[in-house]
Backbone as JSON, one array per atom type, in Angstrom:
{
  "sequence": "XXXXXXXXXXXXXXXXXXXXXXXXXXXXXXXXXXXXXXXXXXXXXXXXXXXXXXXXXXXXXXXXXXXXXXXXXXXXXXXXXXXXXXXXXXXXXXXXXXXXXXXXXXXXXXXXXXXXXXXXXXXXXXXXXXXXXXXXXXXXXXXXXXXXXXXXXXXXXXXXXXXXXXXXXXXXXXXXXXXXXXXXXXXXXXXXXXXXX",
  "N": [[281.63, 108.91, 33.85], [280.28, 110.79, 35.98], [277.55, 110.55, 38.26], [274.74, 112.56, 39.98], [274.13, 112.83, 43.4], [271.76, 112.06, 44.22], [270.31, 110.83, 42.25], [271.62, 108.24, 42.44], [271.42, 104.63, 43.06], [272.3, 103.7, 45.35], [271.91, 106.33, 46.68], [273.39, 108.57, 48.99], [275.23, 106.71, 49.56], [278.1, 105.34, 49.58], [279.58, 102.06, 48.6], [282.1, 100.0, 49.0], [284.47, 97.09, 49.16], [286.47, 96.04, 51.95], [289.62, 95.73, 52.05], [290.93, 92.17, 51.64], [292.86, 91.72, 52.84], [292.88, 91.97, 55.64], [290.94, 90.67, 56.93], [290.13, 88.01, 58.35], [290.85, 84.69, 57.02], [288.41, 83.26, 56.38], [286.5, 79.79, 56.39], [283.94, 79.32, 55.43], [281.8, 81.13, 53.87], [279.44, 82.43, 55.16], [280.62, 83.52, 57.41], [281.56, 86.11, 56.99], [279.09, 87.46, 56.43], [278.97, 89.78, 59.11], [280.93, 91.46, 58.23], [280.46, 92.32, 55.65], [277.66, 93.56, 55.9], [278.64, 95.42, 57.45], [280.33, 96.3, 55.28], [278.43, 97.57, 53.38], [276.92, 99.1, 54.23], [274.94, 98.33, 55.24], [272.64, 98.55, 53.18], [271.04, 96.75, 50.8], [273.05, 96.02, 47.96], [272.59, 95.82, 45.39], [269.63, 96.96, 45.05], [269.38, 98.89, 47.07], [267.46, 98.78, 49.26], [266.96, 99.39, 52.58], [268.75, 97.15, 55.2], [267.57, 97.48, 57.86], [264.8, 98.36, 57.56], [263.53, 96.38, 57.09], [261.46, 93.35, 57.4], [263.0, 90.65, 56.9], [265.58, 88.71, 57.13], [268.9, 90.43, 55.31], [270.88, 88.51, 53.0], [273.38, 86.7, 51.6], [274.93, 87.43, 48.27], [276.13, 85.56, 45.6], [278.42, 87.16, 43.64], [279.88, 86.3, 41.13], [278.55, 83.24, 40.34], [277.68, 80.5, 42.85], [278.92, 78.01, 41.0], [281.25, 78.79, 40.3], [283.68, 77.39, 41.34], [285.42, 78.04, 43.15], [285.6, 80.56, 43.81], [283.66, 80.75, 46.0], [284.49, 81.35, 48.53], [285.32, 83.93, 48.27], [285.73, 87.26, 49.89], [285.68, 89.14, 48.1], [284.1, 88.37, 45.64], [281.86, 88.73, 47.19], [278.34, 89.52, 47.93], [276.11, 91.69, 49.76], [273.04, 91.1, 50.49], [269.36, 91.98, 49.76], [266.68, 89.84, 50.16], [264.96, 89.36, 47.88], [266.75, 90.07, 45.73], [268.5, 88.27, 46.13], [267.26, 85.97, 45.27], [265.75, 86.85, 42.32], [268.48, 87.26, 41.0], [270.29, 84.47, 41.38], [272.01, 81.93, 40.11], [272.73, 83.3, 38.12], [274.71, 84.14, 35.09], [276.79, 85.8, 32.31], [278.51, 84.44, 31.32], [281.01, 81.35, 30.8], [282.91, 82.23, 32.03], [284.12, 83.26, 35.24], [285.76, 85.54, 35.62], [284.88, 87.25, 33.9], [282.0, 89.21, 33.52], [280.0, 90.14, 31.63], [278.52, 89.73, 28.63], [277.71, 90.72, 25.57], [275.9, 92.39, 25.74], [274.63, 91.72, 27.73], [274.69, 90.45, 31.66], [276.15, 91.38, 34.49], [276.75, 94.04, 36.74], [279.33, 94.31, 39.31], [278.02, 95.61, 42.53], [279.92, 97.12, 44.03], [281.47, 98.27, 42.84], [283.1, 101.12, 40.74], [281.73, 101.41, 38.57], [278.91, 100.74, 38.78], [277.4, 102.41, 39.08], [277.41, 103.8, 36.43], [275.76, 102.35, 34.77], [273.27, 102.3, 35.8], [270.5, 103.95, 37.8], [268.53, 106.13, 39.5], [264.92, 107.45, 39.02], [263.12, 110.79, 39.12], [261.16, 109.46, 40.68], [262.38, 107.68, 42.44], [262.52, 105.39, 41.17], [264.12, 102.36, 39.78], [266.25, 102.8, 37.08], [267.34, 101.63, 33.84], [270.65, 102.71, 32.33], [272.43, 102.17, 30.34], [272.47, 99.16, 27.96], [273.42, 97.21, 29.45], [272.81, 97.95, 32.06], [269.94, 97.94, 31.68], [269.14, 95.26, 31.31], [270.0, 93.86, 33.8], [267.96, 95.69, 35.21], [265.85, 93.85, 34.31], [266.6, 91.44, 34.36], [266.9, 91.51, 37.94], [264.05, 92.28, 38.3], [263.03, 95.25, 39.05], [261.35, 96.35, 37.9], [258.63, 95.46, 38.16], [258.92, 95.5, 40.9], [257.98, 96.99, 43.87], [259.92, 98.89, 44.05], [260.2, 101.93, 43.79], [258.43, 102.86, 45.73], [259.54, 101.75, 48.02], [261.92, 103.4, 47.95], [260.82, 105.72, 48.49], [260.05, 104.98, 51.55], [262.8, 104.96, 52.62], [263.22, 107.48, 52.51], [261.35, 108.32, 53.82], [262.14, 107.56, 56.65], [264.78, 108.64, 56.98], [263.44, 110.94, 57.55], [262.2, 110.72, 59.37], [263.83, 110.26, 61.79], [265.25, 113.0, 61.48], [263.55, 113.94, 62.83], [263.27, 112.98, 65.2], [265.04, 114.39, 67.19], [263.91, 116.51, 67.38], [261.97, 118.54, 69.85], [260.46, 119.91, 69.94], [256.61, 120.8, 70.55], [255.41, 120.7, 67.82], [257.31, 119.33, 66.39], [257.31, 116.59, 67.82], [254.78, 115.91, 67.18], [254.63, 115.84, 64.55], [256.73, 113.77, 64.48], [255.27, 111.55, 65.34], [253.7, 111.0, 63.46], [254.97, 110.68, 61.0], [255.89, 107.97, 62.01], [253.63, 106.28, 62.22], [252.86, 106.23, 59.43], [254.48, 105.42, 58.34], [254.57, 102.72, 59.4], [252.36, 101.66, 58.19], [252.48, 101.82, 55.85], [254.69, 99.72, 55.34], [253.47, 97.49, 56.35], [251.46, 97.66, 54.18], [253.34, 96.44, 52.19], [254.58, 94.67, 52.8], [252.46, 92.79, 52.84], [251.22, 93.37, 50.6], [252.67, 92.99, 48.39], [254.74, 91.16, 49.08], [257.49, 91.98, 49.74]],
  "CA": [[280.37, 109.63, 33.91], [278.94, 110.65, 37.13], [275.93, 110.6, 38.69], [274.13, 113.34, 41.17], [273.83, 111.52, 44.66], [270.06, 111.8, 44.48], [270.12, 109.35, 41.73], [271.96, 106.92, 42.86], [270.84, 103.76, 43.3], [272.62, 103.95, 46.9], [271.77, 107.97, 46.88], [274.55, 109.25, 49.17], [276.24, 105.91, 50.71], [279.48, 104.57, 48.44], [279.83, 100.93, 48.41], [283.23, 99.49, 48.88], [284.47, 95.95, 49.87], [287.01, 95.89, 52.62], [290.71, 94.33, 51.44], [290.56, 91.17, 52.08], [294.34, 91.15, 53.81], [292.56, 92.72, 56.54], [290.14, 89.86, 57.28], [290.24, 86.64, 59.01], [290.5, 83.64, 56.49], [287.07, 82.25, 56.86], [286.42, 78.73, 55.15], [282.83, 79.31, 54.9], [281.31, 82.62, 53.46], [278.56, 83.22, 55.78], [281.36, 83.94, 58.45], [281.92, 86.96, 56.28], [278.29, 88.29, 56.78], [278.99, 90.97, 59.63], [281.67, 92.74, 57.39], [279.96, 92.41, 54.28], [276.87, 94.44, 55.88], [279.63, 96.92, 57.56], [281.26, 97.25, 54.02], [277.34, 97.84, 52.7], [276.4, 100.07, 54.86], [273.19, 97.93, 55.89], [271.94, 97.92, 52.6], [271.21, 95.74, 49.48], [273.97, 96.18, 47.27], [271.89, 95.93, 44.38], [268.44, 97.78, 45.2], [269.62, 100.15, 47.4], [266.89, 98.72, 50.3], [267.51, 99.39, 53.9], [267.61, 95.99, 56.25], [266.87, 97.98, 59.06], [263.79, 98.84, 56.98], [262.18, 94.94, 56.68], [261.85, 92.11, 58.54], [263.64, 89.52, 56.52], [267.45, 89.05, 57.21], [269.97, 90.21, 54.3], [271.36, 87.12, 52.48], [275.47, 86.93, 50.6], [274.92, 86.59, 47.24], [277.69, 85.38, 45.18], [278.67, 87.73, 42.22], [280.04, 85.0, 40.3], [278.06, 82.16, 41.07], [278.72, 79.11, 43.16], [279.33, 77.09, 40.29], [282.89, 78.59, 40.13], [284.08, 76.96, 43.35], [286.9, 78.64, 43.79], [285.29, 82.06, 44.68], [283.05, 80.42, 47.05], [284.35, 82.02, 50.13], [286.66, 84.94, 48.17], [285.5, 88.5, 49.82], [285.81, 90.01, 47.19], [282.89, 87.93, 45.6], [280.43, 88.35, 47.91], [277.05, 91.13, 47.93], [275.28, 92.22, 50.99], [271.57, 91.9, 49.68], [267.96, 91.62, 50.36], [266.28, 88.29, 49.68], [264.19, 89.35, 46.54], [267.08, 90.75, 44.92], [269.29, 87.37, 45.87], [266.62, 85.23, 44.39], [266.35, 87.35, 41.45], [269.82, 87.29, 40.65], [270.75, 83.32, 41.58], [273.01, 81.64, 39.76], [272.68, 84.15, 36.25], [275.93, 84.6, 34.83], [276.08, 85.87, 31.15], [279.88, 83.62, 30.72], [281.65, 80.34, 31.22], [284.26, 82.84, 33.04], [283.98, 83.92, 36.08], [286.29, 86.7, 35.63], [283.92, 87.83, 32.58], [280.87, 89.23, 33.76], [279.13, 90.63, 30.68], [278.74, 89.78, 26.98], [276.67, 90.53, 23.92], [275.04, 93.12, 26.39], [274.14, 90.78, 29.25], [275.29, 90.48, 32.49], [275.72, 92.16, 35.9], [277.98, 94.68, 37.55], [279.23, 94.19, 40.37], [277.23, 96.99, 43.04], [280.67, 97.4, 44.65], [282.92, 99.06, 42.23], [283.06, 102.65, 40.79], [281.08, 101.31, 37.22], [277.59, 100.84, 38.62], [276.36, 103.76, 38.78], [277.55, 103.9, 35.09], [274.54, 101.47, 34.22], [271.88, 102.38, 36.74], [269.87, 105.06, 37.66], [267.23, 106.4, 39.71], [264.19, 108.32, 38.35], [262.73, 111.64, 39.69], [260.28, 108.87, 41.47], [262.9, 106.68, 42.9], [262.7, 103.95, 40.05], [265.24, 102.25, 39.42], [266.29, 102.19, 35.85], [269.08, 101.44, 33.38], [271.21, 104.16, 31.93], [272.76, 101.57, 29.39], [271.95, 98.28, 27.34], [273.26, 96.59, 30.75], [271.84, 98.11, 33.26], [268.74, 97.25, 31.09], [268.95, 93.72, 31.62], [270.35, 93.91, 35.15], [266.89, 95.3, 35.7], [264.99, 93.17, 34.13], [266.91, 90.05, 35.67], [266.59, 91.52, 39.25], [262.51, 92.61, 38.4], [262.95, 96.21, 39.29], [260.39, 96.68, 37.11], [257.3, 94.56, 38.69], [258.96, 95.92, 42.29], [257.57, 98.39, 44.23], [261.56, 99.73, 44.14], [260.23, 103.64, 44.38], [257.7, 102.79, 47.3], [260.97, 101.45, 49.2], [263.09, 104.83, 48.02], [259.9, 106.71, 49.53], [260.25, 104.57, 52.79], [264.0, 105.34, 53.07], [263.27, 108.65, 52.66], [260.72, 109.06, 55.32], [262.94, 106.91, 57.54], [265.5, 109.29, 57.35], [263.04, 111.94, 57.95], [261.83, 110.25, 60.98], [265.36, 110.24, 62.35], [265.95, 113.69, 61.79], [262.52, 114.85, 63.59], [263.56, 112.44, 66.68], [265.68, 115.06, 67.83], [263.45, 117.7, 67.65], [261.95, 118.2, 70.66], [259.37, 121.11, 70.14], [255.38, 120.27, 70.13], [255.26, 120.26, 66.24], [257.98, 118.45, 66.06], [256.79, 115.25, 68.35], [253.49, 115.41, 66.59], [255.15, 114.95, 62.89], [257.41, 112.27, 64.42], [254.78, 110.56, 65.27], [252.58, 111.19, 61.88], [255.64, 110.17, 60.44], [255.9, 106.97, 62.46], [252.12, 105.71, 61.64], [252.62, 106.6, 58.23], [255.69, 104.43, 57.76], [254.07, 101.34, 59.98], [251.2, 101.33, 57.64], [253.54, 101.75, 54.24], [255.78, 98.99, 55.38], [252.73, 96.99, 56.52], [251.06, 96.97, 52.6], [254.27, 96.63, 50.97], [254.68, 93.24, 52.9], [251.22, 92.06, 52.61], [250.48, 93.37, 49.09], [253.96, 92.6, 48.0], [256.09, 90.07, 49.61], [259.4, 92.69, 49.74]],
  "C": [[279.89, 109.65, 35.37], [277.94, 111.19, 37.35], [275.58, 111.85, 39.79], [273.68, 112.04, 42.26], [272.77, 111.17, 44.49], [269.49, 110.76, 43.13], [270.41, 108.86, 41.34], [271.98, 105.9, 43.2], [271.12, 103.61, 45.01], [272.82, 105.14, 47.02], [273.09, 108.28, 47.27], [275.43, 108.24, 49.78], [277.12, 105.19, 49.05], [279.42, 103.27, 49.74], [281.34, 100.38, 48.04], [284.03, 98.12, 49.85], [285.96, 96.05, 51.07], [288.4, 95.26, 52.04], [291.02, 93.56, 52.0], [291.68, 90.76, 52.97], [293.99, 91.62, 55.4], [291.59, 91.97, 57.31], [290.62, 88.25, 57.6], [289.9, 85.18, 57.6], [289.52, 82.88, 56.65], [286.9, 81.27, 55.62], [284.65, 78.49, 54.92], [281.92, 81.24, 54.92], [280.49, 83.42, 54.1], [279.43, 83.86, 57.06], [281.76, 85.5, 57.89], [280.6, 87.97, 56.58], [278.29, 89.63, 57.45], [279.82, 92.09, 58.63], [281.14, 93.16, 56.31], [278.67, 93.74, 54.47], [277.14, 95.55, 56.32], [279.93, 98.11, 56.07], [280.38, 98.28, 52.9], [276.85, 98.63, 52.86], [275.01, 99.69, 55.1], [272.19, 97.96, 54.85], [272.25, 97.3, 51.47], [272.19, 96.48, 48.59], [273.36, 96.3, 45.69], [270.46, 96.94, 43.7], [268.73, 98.95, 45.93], [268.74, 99.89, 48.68], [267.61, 98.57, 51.74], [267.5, 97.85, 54.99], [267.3, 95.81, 57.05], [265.12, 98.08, 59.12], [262.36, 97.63, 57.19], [263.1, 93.88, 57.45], [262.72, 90.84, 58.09], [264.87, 90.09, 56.39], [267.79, 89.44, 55.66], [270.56, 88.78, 54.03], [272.79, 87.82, 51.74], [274.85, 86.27, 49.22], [276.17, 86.37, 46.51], [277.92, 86.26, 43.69], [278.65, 87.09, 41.22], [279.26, 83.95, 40.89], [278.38, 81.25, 41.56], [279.42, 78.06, 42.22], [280.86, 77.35, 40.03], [283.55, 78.9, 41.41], [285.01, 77.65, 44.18], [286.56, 79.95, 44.04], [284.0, 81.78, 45.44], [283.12, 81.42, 48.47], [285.47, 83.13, 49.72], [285.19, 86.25, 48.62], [284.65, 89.31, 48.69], [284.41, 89.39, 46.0], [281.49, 88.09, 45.86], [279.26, 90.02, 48.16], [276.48, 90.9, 49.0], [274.01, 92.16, 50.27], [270.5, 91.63, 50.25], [267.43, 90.34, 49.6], [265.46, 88.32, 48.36], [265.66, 89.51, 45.85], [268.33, 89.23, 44.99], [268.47, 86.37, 45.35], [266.46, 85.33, 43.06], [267.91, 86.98, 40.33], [270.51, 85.5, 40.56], [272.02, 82.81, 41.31], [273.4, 82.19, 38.19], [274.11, 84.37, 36.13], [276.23, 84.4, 33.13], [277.83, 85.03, 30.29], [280.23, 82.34, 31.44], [282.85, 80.65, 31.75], [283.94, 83.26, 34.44], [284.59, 85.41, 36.37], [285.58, 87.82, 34.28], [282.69, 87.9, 32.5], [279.8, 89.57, 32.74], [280.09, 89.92, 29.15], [277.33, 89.48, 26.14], [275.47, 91.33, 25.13], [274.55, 92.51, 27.22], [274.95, 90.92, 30.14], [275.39, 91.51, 33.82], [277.15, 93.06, 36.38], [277.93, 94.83, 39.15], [279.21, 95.59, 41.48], [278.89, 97.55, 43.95], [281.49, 98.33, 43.96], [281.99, 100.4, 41.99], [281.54, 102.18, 39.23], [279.44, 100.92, 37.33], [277.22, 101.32, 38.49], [276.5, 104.19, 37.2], [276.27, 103.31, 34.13], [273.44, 101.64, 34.95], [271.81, 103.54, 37.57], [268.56, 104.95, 38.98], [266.2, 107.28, 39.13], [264.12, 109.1, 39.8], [261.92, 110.95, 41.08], [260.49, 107.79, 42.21], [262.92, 105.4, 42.23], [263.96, 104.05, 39.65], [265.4, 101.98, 37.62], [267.53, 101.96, 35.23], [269.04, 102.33, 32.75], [271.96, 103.32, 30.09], [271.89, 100.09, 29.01], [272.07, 97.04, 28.7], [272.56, 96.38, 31.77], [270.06, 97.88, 32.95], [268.59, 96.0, 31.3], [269.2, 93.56, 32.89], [268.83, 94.55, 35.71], [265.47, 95.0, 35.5], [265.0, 91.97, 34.39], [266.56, 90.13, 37.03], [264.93, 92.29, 39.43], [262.5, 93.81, 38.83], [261.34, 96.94, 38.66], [258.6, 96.23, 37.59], [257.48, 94.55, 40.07], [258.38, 96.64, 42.74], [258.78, 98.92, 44.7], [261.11, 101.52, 44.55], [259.21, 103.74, 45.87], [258.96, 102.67, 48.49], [262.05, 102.54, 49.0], [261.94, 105.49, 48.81], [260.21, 106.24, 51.24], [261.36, 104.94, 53.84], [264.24, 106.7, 53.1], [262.43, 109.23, 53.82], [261.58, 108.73, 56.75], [264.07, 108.37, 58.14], [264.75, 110.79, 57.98], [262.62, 111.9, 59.45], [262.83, 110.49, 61.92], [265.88, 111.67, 62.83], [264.61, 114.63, 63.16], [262.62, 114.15, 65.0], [264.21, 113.68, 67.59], [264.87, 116.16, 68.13], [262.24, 117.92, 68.58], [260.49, 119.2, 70.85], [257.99, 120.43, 69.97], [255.28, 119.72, 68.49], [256.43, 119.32, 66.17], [257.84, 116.66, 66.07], [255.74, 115.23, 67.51], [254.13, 114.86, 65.18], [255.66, 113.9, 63.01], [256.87, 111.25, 64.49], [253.56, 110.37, 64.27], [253.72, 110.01, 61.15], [255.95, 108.3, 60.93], [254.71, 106.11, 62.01], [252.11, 105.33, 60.49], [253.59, 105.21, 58.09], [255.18, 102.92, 58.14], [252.74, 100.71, 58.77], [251.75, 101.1, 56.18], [253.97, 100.39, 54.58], [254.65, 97.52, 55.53], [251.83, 96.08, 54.85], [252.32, 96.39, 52.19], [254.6, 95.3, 51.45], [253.52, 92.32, 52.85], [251.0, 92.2, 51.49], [252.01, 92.45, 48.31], [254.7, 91.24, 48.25], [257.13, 90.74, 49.89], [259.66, 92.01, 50.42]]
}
C-alpha cells in the first residue's frame, strides 16, 4: 500500500540504514551517531521532527531494547530520534524476542524499513495518526496524540519556505523572508515554553 508523499510521516525524505559492511566496527553505539543522522536525513525517525529545527540534540534509540545485549551496538538497531520520542518509546517491546517486534496488535515498526508508512499517517493538518491497529498503539506509546506533532509539521513547512524565499532577492521577497523568520522564532519559542518539544 502506498502512501502520497504529503502524508508521510517523513513527507518526501525515505529513510534507509546504511549496510553495515560499509561501517567501521564501533564497540560503543554512540560512535554510530554521525551516520545514523546521515542515514536519517537529520530527522527523528519516528516523528518526522527536524533537529535543525530545536535546540535539544537527537538521541540513538535502540529498536529492540538494551535488554537484548547483543544488539547493543548492531547498526542495524539503532533510530536517529528526538528526545521526546526516545523517552516515549524506552525500553517498550511488545516480545521476549528481539527479532519479534509485534504481537496481539502491539508493538513498533521499525521507521527505517519500507512497512511504516503501512501503519502511519499524516492528516490533512499534519497529525500524525495510525492507519492500522499498530500504528494505533505506536501512537499512543510515543504520545502523538498530547504532542503538538502538526504545530512541528507547520514549522517544517515554513522552514522550508524560509529556505526557498532566501534566494529570492526581490523587495517582496526579503520582506516575507523576514515575516517568515519572526514568525517561526516566535512558533518555535511557544512550542518550547508551552510545550517542552
Amino acid at each position: 500500500m502506498k502512501t502520497k508523499t504529503l502524508n508521510r510521516v517523513h513527507g518526501n525524505i525515505t529513510i534507509r540504514r546504511r549496510e553495515k559492511s560499509t561501517l567501521v566496527n564501533f564497540t560503543n553505539y554512540i560512535d554510530y551517531k554521525p551516520f545514523l543522522k546521515e542515514d536519517f536525513k537529520g530527522i527523528c525517525g519516528y516523528c518526522g521532527k527536524k533537529e535543525e529545527t530545536f535546540f535539544e540534540k537527537f538521541q540513538i534509540d535502540h529498536f529492540a531494547p538494551k535488554r537484548f545485549t547483543k544488539l547493543i551496538n548492531e547498526y542495524s538497531n539503532l533510530v536517529f530520534c528526538c528526545p521526546k520520542c526516545n523517552r516515549h518509546k524506552r525500553d517498550k517491546w511488545a516480545t521476549d524476542n528481539a527479532q519479534i517486534p509485534i504481537e496481539n496488535n502491539r508493538g513498533f515498526v521499525d521507521p527505517a524499513s519500507i512497512e511504516f508508512d503501512d501503519h502511519l499517517m499524516r492528516d490533512g493538518k499534519g497529525n500524525i495518526i495510525g492507519k492500522t491497529l499498530i500504528g494505533k498503539y505506536m501512537c499512543k506509546e510515543l504520545r502523538f496524540d498530547i504532542r503538538p506533532i502538526s504545530l512541528i509539521w507547520k514549522i517544517n513547512k515554513l522552514k522550508e519556505l524560509e529556505e526557498n524565499l532566501r534566494t529570492d532577492n526581490s523587495l517582496e521577497g526579503l520582506r516575507n523572508h523576514r515575516l517568515v523568520s519572526i514568525e517561526l522564532e516566535s512558533i518555535l519559542k511557544d512550542l518550547i515554553y508551552n510545550y517542552n518539544e
